[in-house]
C-alpha positions as MATLAB code, in Angstrom:
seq = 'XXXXXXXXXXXXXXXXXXXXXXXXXXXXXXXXXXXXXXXXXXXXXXXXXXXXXXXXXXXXXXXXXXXXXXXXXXXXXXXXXXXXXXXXXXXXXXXXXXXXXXXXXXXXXXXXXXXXXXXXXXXXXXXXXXXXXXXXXXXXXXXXXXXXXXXXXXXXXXXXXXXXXXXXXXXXXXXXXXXXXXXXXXXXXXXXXXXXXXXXXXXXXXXXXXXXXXXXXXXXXXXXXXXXXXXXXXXXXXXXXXXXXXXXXXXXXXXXXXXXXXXXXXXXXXXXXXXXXXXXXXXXXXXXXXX';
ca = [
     124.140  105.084  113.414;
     127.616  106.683  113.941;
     129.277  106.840  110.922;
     132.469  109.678  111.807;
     134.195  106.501  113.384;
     137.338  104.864  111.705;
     135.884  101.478  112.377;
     132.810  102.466  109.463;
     135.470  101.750  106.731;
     135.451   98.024  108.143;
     132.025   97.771  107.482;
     129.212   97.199  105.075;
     129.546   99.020  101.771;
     127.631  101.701  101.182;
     124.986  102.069  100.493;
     124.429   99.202  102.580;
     121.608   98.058  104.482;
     120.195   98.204  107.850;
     117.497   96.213  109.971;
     117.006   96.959  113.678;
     117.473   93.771  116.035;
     116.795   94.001  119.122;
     117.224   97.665  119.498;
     120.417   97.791  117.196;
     120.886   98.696  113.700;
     122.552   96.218  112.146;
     124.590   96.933  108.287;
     124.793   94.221  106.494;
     125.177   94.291  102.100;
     122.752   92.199  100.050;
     123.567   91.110   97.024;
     122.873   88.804   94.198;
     120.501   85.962   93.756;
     120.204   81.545   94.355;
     121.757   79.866   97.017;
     121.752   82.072  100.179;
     125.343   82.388  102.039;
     126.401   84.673  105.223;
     129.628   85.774  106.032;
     130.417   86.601  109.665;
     132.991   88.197  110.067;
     136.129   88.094  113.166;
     136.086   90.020  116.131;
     137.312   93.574  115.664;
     137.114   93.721  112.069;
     133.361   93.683  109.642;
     131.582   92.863  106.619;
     134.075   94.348  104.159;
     136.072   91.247  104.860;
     134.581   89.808  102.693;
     133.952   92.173  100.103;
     136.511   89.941   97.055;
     134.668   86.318   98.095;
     131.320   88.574   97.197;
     132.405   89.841   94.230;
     133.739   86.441   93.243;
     130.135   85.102   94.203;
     127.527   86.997   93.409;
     126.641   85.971   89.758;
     125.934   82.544   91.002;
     124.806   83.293   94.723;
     123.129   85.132   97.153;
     125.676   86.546   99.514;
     124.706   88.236  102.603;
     127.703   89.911  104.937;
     127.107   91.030  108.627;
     128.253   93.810  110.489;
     128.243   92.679  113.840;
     127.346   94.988  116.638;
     129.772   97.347  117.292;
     131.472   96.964  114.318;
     131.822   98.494  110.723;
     129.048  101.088  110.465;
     126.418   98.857  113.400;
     125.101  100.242  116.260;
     127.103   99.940  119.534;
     125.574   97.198  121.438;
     124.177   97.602  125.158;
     125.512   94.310  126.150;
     128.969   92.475  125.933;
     130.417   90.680  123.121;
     129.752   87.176  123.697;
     129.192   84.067  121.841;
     125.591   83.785  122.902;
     125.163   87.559  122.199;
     126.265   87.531  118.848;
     124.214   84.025  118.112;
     121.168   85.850  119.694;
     121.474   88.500  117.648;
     122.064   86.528  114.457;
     119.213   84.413  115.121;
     116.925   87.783  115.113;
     118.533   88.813  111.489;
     117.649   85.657  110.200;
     114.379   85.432  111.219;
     113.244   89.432  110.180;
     115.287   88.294  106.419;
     112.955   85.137  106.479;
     115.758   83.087  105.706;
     115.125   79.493  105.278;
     118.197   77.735  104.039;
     121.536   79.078  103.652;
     125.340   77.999  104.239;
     127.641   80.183  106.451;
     131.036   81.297  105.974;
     132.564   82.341  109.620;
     135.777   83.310  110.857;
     137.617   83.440  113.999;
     133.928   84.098  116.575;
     132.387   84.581  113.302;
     133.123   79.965  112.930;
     131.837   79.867  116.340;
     129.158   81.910  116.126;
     127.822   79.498  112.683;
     129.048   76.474  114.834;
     126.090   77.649  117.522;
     123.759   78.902  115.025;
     123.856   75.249  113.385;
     123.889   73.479  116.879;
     120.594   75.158  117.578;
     118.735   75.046  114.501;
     120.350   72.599  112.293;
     117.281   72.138  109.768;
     117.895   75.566  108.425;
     121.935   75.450  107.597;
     122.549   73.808  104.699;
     126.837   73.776  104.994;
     129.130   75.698  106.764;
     132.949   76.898  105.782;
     135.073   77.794  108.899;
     137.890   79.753  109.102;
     139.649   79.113  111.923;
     136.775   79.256  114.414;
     137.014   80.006  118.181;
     135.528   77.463  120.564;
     137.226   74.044  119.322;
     140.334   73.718  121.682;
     140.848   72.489  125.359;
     139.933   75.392  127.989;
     143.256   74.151  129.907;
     145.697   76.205  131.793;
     147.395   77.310  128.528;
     143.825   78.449  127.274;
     143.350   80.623  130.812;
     146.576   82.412  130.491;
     146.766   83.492  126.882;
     143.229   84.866  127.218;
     143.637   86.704  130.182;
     147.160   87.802  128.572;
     145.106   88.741  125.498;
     142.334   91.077  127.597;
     144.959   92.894  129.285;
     146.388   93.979  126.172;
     143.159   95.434  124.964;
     142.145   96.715  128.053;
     145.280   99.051  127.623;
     143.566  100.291  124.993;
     140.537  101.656  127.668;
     143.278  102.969  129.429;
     145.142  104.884  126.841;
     148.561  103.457  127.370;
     151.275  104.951  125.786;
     152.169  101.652  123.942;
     148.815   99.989  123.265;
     149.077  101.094  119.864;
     152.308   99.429  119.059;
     150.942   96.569  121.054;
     147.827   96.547  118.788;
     150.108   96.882  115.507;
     152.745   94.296  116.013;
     149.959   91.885  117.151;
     147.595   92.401  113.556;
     150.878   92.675  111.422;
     153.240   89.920  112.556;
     150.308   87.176  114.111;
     147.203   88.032  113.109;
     147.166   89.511  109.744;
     150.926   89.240  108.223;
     150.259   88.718  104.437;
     150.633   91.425  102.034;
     146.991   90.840  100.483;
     145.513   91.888  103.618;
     147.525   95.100  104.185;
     144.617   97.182  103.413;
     142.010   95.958  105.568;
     144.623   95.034  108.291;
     146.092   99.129  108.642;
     142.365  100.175  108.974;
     142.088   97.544  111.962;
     144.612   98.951  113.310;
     144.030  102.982  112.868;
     140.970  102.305  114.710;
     142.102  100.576  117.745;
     141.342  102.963  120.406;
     137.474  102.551  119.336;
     137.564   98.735  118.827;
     139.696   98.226  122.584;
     136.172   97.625  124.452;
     135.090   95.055  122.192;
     138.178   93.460  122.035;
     139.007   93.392  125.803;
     135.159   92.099  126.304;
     135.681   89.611  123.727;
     139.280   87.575  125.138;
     137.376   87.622  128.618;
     134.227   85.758  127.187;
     136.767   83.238  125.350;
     138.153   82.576  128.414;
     134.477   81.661  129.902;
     133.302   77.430  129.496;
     130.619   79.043  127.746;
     132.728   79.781  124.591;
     133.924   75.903  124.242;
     131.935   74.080  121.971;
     133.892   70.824  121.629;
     130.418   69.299  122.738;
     128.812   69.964  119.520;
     131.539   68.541  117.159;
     129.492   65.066  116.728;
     126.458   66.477  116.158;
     127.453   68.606  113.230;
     125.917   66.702  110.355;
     126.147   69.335  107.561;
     129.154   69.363  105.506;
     131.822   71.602  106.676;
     134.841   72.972  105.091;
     137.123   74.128  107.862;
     139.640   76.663  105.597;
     142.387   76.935  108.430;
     145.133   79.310  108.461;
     148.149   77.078  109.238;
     149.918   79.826  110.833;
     148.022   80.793  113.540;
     149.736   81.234  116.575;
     146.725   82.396  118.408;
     143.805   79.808  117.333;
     146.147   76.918  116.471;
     145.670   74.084  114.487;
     147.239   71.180  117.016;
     145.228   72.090  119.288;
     141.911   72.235  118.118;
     142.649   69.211  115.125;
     140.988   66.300  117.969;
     137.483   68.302  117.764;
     137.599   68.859  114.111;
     138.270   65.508  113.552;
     135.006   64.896  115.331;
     132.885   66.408  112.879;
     130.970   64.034  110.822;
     130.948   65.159  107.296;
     134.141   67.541  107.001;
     137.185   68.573  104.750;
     140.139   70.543  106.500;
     141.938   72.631  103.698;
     144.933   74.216  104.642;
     146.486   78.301  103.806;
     149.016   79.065  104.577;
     148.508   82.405  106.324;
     147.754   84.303  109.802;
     144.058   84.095  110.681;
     141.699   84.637  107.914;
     142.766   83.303  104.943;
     139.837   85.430  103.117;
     141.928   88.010  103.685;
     145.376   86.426  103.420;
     144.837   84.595   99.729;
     141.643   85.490   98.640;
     141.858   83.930   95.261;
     142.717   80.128   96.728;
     139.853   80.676   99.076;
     137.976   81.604   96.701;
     138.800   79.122   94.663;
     138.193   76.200   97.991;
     134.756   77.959   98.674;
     133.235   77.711   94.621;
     134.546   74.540   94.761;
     132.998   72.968   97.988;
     129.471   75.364   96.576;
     129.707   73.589   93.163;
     130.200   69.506   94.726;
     127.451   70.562   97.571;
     124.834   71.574   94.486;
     125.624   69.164   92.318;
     125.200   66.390   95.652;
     121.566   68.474   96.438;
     120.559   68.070   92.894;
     121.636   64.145   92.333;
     119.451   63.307   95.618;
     117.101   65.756   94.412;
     116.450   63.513   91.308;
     117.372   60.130   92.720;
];
């Protein structure tokens, strides 16, 4: 592991933990005990995300947070960022933790990568809580444009413009990322965006790709889900993917309002949304438990 790169203070606290998967060390923290929860975490950014929720969670929970590949203080990956990468990959962790049940909390491709996870093995997750997750809106002209507008800004980054940075900047601070609370984590996004401009460009060109749209899989979702949506997205907006999450069986929408990742944005009303949906989905285990 590499761990002189600016993206390390996105990552996994250390000390940490590691686990190879498929030839990549994964970080990831570890921490506390009961119910077992994973946060995934959005492209370009890593497990220290969602370093308050865990603090707010770990006397009652087990809360596991991912570095992805490439990201925080992970291995570079030999392969692109993808949905089906990242879901591969995730299905490896989970299987060398021997992780039965759990509930995932995902934002941005960290949503879509829990959305596949669930679609795939849906005995083993036991909720999920999405923050505005990739994947749920029509892949329509609008769609093709903004993402190839999107990987052509990052690619600048591969090319060293001269005004990729301010590009980068302006695009966390006034879209992405514009709340106060998430000033800290959003400046050390942005510091490293030279090293994060692969992953990034790699990333818009998959979301461009039918194999990122998961509209299918809305019906078939019979877990309860909490979708925690930042109502100001301009880039993953809420009109536009509201006819798929209305499709989901057994779901609440909650709304912040805020950029992107309303972890970030208000932690404490998150925080507040996730111990709440936690507490009504125990107390619902336990009553059919007994019945």
């Amino acid at each position: 592991m590499n761990y002189s790169r600016l993206r390390n203070s996105l990552g996994a606290t250390t000390p940490g933990k590691s686990i190879e998967v498929d030839g990549i060390n994964l970080t990831y923290n570890d921490e506390g005990e009961g119910l077992t929860i994973i946060c995934l975490h959005a492209i370009g950014h890593g497990a220290a995300d969602f370093q308050k929720l865990q603090t707010n969670l770990v006397h009652n929970y087990r809360v596991i947070t991912i570095d992805f590949p490439s990201h925080g203080n992970s291995d570079d990956d030999y392969q692109p960022v993808s949905l089906q990468r990242y879901t591969d990959v995730l299905t490896l962790f989970i299987e060398q933790l021997k992780l039965a049940k759990f509930i995932f909390i995902g934002n941005s491709i960290g949503g879509s990568v829990a959305l596949q996870y669930t679609f795939l093995y849906p005995e083993r997750v036991q909720g999920l809580i999405l923050a505005n997750p990739g994947g749920l809106d029509p892949m329509d002209r609008v769609k093709s444009i903004f993402t190839s507008f999107m990987t052509n800004l990052f690619s600048q980054g591969l090319k060293k413009s001269w005004w990729y940075k301010k590009g980068l900047n302006d695009y966390y601070r006034y879209l992405v990322l514009p709340s106060d609370q998430a000033r800290e984590q959003r400046e050390k996004i942005i510091a490293s965006g030279e090293e994060i401009a692969l992953i990034l460009t790699q990333a818009w060109q998959s979301f461009g790709n039918t194999a990122s749209d998961l509209r299918y899989i809305a019906p078939s979702i019979k877990c309860p889900v909490l979708f925690t949506w930042a109502s100001q997205d301009k880039i993953v907006q809420l009109g536009r993917c509201l006819p798929t999450i209305k499709q989901f069986p057994n779901m609440t929408l909650k709304l912040f309002s805020c950029g992107h990742s309303p972890h970030l944005e208000t932690p404490k009303e998150f925080a507040i949304a996730v111990i709440t949906f936690l507490e009504v989905f125990e107390s619902h285990a336990a009553t059919t438990t007994n019945s």
